[in-house]
N, C-alpha and C positions, 0 to 999 in steps of 0.2 A: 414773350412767348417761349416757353423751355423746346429744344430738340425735340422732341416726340412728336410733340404739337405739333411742331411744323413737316415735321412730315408727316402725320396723317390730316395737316392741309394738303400740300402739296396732292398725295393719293385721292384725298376726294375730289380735286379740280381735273386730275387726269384722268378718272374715271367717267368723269360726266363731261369732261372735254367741255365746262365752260366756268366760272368761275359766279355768273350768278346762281347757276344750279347747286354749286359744293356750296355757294355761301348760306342756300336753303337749306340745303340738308345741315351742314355744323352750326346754324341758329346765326351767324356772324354777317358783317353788311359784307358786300362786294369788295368794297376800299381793303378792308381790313383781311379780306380773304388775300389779295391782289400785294399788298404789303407785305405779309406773312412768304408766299411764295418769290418774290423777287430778293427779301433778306436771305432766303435759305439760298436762293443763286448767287448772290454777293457774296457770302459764306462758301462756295462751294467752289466760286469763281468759274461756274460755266451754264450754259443755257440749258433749261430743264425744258422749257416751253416757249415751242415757238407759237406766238398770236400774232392774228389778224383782226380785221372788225367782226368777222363772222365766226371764227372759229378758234380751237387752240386746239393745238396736234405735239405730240409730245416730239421731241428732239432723240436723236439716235442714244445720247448720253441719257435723258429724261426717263426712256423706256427700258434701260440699263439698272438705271437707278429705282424706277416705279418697281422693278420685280425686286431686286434688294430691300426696299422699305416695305414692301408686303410681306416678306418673310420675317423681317425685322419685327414691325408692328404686332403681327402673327404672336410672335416668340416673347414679346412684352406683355401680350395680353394673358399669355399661358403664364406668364412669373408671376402677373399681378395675382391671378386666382389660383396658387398655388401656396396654398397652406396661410400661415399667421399674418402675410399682409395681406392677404383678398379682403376688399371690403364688405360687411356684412350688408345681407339684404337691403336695409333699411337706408344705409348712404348710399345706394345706388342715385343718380342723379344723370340730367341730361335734356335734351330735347329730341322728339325721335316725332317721323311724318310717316302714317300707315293710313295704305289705302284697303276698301274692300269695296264688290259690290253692296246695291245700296240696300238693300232690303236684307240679305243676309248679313250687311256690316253693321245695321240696325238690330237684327234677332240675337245674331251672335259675337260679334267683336266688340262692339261698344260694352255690352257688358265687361269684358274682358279688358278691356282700356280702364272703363270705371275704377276695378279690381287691382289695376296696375298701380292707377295713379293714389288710390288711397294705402296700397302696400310701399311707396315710394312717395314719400312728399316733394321731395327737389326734382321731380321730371315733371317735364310737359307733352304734352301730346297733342300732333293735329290730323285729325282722321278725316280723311277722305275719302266718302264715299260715291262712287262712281260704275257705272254700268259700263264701262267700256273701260279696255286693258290701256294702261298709262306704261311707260318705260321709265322705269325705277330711277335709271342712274340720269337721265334727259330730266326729271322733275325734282331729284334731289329727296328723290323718297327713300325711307332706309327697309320699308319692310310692307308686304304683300299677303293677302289671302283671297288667294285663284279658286275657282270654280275650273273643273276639267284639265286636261292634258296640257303638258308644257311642254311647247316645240321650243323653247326660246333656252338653247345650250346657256348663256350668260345670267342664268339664274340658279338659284343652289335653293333646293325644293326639301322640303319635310313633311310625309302626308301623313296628315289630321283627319281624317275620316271621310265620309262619301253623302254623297247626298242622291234622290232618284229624280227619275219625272216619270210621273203617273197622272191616272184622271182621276176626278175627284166632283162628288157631283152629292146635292142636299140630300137625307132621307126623306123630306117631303116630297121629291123631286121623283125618286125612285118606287115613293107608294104609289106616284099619280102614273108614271110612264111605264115604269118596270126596270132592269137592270138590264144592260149590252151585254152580249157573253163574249163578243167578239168585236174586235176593232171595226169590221168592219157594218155592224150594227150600228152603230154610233153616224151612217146615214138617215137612221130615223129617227133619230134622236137631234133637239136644237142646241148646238154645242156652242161655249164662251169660247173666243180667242183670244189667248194673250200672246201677244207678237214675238216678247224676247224668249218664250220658249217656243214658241210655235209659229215662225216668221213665216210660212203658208198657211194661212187660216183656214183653209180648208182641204189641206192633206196633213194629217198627223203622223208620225215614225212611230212605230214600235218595232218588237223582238220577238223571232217566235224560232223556239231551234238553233239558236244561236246566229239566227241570218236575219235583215232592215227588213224591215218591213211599211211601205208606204199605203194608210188608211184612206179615202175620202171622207169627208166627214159634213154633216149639215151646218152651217156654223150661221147663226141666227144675229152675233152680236160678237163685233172685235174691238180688243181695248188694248190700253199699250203699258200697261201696270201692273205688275201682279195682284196689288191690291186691287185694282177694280174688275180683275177675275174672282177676286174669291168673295165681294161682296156678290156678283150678281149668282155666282153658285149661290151665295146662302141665301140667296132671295129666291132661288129653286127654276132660273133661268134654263139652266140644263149642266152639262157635263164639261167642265173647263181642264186641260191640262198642267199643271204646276210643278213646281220642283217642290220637293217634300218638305226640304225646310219653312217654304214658304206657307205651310197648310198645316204642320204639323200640330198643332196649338188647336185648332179644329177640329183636327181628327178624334186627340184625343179626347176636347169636350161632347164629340159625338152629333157636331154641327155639320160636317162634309164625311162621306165614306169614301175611301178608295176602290176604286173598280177596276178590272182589268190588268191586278199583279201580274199576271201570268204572264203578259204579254210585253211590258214595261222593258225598256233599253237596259243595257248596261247600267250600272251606279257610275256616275260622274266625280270624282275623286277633288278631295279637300284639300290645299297645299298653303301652306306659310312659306312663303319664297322671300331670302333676299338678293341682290345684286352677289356673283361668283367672284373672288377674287380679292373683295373691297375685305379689307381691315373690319370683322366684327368687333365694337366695343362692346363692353361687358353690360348695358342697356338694353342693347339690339339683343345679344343672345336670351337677357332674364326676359325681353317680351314673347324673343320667339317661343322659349321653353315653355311660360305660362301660356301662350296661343296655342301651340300643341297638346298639352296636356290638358285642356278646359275645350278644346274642339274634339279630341277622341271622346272623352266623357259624354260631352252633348250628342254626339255623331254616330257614336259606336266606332271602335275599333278598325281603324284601315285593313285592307284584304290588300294585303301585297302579291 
């Protein structure tokens, strides 16, 4: 294993502070992660990392060093792709672990893995999709695409576009009952609840003015799917709320109408995140770049 390696071992084990997590993320068993950073301490003749059974915490020297080999790695990575040795597109190679939610990592990322992985034959990919927020550096994942705001300072964000939540309800639906004009019309009306956007089923948020706006609403039927909102909208159940991406594909065939723009929250913002600090390889950047550029296009263009 050439120096470099071993410290951008070393960096991914201090990062995620355990050594089966780096061994997830660099593709490598635990042994071999755990070998790699004890030779560079051999090498170095002092302790980088103190372990226990439960944890690893870097040493006074260790964390001396992690910010050195960050700056290092950093500055190796700019040489690499700097002029007549950067590898072309096509040798890019690697193993990279990207999570999204599911329905959106369905609509829109997995495309975009597809795309990756036939532009690059020597990568691999394993995507996780999940509806609840994972910590990148605790799972050994290298790369992110968040729905809404990021409190979380230990992540380095690039926003990809926006997505809304609106109601959305069949044109059979609206010939038989008529259209809401108002949020809070939609008590005479029998509305879908889908829980992950609308975890009170029967008070919905809108906007009106720039101020929350809390609706009452009739809600006849609650599911916990987006997709089993948008089937019973097209089955002309009544007026379900969704997030746009999730509908979009109906709208345009003219299956679901959106109703009640006017009134609709804020746009909830698209982000490609990864872990702040961590050594990007030349992998992780050509996904984030293509994840950006392929989420603006689908998305429309972020409002910064």
């Amino acid at each position: 294993m050439d120096r470099i390696d071993a410290w951008t071992t070393f960096a991914a084990v201090a990062e995620a502070r355990s050594f089966a997590a780096a061994a997830r993320r660099l593709g490598r068993s635990p042994a071999a992660v755990t070998r790699a950073v004890a030779a560079l301490e051999e090498r170095l003749r002092a302790r980088l990392l103190d372990r226990t059974t439960r944890s690893v915490a870097l040493t006074d020297f260790g964390a001396q060093a992690l910010d050195r080999a960050r700056r290092a790695l950093v500055a190796f990575e700019e040489l690499e792709g700097a002029g007549g040795g950067a590898a072309e597109p096509h040798e890019l190679g690697g193993r990279l672990r990207v999570t999204a939610p599911v329905v959106f990592g369905r609509l829109h990322v997995l495309p975009i893995v597809e795309a990756f992985l036939r532009a690059h034959p020597a990568t691999t990919v394993q995507l996780v999709l999940l509806d609840r927020v994972v910590s990148l550096v605790d799972e050994g994942l290298d790369v992110a695409v968040r729905l809404g705001r990021l409190p979380d300072s230990s992540l380095r964000a690039t926003r990809a576009g926006e997505v809304r939540r609106g109601v959305y309800v069949s044109p059979a639906y609206l010939r038989a009952h008529g259209a809401p004009r108002t949020p809070r019309a939609l008590e005479r009306h029998t509305c879908v609840a889908c829980l992950p956007v609308t975890p009170v089923p029967d008070h919905w948020t809108f906007s009106r003015d720039g101020r929350s706006l809390v609706a009452p609403v009739s809600t006849r039927l609650v599911v916990n799917t987006a997709e089993a909102a948008v089937d019973a909208a097209l089955a002309g159940l009544g007026p379900t709320c969704l997030l746009s991406y999730q509908v979009d594909a109906h709208v345009r065939a003219g299956t679901l109408v959106r109703i009640l723009a006017a009134f609709e929250p804020p746009p909830i913002p698209v982000q490609v995140v990864t872990p702040a600090g961590r050594f990007v390889t030349p992998i992780v950047r050509a996904f984030v770049d293509a994840s950006v550029e392929t989420l603006r296009r689908a998305l429309g263009a972020p409002s910064e």
